[in-house]
KEKE-3310 file (N, C-alpha, C; in steps of 0.2 Angstrom, whole numbers, plus 5000, padded with zeros to 4 digits):
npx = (5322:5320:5314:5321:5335:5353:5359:5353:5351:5342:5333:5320:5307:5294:5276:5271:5259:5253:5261:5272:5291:5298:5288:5291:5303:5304:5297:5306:5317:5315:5318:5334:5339:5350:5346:5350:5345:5333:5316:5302:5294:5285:5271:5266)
npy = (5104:5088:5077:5066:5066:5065:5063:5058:5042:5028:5017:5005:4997:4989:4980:4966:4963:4975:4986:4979:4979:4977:4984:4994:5000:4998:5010:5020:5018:5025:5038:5048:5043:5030:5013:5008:4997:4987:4976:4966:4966:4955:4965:4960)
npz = (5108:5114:5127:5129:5124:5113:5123:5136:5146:5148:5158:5158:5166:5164:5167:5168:5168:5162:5153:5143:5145:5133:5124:5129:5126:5112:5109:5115:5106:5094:5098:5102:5114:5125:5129:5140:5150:5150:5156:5162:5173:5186:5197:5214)
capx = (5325:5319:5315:5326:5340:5358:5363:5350:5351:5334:5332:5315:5304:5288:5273:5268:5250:5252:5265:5278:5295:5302:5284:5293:5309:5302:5296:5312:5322:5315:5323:5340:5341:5352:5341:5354:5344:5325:5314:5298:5293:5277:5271:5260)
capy = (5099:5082:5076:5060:5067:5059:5062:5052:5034:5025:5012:5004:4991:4989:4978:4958:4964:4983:4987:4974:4982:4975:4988:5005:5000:5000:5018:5025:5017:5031:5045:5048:5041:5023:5010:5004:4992:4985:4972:4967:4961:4954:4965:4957)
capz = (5112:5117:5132:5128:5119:5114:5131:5140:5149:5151:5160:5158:5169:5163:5170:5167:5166:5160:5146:5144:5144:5124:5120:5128:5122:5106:5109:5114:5102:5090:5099:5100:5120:5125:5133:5145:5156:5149:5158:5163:5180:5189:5204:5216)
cpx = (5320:5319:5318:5331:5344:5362:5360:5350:5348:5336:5324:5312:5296:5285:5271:5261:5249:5256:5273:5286:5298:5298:5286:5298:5309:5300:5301:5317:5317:5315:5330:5345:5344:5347:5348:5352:5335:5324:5307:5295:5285:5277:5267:5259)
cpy = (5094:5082:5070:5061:5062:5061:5059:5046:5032:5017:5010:4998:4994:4981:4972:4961:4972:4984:4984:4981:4983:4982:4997:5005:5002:5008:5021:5023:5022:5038:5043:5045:5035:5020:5006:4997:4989:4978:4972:4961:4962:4958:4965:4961)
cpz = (5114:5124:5134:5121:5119:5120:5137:5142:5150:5153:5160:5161:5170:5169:5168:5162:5165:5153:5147:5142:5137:5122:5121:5127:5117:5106:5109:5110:5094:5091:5098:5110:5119:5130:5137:5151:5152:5152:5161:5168:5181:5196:5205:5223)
residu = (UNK:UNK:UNK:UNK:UNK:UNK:UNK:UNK:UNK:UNK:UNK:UNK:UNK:UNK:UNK:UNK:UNK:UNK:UNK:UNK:UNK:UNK:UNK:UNK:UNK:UNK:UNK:UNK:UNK:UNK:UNK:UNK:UNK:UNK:UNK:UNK:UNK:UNK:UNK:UNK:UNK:UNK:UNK:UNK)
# end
């Protein structure tokens, strides 16, 4: 068992200046998890 099976919903918010969001998107799109929300904001 996975820790992002096909019954998972990830939401993802990555960081400006850390790991943009599209970069862990791409990581969970080789499980079997939906990425329902991805974006990557600056915080100051």
């Amino acid at each position: 068992m996975s820790l992002f099976d096909a019954s998972k919903k990830v939401i993802i918010i990555g960081d400006r200046d850390g790991i943009p969001g599209p970069a862990i998107e791409e990581c969970v799109k080789t499980t079997e998890a939906e990425v329902v929300f991805s974006s990557t904001e600056c915080f100051v």
